[in-house]
N, C-alpha and C positions, 0 to 999 in steps of 0.2 A: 805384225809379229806372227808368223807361224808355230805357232803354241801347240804344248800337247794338249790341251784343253782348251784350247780354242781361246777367245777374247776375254780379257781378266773387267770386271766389274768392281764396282764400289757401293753397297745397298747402305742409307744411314739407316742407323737403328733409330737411336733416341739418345738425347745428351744428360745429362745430369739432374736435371731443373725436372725433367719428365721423369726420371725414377723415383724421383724426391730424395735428392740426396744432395748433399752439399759441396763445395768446392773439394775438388781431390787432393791437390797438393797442398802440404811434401808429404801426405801419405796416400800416396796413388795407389799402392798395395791394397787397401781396404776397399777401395772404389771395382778394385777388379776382382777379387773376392766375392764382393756383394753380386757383379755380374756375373760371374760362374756360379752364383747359386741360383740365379735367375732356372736358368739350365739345368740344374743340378747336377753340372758337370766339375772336372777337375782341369787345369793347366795340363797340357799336355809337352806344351811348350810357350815361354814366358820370356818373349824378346824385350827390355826395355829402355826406351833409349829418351835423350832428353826431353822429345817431343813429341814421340806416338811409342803407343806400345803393340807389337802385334803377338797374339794368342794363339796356340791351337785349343780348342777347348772337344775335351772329349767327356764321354761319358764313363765314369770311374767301373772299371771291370769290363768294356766292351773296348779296344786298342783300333778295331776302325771303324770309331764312331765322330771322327772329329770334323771342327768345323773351323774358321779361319778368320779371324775377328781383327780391328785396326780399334784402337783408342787414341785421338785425338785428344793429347793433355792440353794444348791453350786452347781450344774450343770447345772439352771436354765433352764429344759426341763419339758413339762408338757405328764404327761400322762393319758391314759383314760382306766380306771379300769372295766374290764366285767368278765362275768361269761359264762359257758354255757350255762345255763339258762339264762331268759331273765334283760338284765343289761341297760335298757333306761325305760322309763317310769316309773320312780321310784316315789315315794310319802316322806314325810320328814320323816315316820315312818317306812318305810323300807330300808331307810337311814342308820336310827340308828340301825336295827334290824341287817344289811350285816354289820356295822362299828363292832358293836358288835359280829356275828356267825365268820367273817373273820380275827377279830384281826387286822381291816385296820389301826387302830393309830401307829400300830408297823413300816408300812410305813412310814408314815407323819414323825415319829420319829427318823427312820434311811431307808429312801431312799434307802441309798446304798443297804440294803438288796433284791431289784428288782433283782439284779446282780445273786441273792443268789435262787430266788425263785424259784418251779419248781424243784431245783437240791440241791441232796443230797452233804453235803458239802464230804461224802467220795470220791465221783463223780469228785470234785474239785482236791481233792488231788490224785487220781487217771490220772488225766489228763494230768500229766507231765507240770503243767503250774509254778509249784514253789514245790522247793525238799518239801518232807516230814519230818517235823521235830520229831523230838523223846521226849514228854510231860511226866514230873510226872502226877499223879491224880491232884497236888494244880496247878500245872500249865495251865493244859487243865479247869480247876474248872475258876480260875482266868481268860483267855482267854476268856472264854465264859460267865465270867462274865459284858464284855463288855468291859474292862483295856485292852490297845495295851501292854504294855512294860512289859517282864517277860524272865526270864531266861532260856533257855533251860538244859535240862540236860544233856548235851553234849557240847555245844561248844557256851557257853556263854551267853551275850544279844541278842534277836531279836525283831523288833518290826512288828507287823501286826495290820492294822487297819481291825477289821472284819464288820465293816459296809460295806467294800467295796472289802471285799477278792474275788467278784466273779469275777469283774474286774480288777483283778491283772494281 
């Protein structure tokens, strides 16, 4: 990807268990509140979707002081989103400019794909971490159309979740 910021990054922070704080859900809202006050920042922007949420978190009265945050709700870990180029001091409008050039809702939306990013899924299967299965075209079509459960053309049912195949 030829980025204006060059290569996008994923830093974990710390999950839930390490703040001392308790499971989030269904009030995920208190959990990120509690994290913006870590900062003693405010939302600047407050994406939230079933499965991850992504934040601008700034500081209240400085508009480009912001920073760019992922919460992971099933694994409740937060992370903090950079670039090579420069990834703090952000403004609400180049927020949306990196949400948009980097495709960051596809995060917020399936998490699991952190696992994935950086590496070629051949990379995956090359690694000996799970046999290599043998796909028609509808199948690998269907697969990667996001649907776990499909047949293989050999030896039956299989199911893989690919939001999370890099953690497999």
């Amino acid at each position: 990807m030829n980025a204006s910021r060059g290569e996008l990054h994923f830093h974990r922070l710390f999950n839930l268990h390490e703040l001392g704080l308790g499971n989030s859900e269904p009030f995920v809202d208190r959990i990120i509140r509690e994290f913006l006050k870590i900062g003693d920042a405010v939302a600047g922007r407050w994406i939230e979707m079933p499965h991850g949420i992504l934040l601008l978190q700034i500081v209240p009265g400085s508009p480009s002081s912001g920073a760019i945050y992922l919460y992971d709700r099933k694994e409740q870990v937060f992370y903090m989103i950079g670039f090579d180029g420069p990834d703090d001091n952000l403004t609400v409008e180049e927020f949306e400019q990196l949400v948009s050039e980097y495709g960051l809702l596809r995060y917020a939306e399936r998490p699991g794909l952190l696992g994935l990013h950086g590496k070629a899924l051949a990379a995956c299967w090359q690694s000996n971490s799970f046999p290599v299965p043998s796909f028609t075209l509808d199948e690998l079509a269907h697969l990667l159309s996001g649907h776990a459960l499909f047949r293989y053309a050999r030896s039956g049912f299989g199911q893989f979740d690919l939001h999370y195949a890099g953690s497999a």
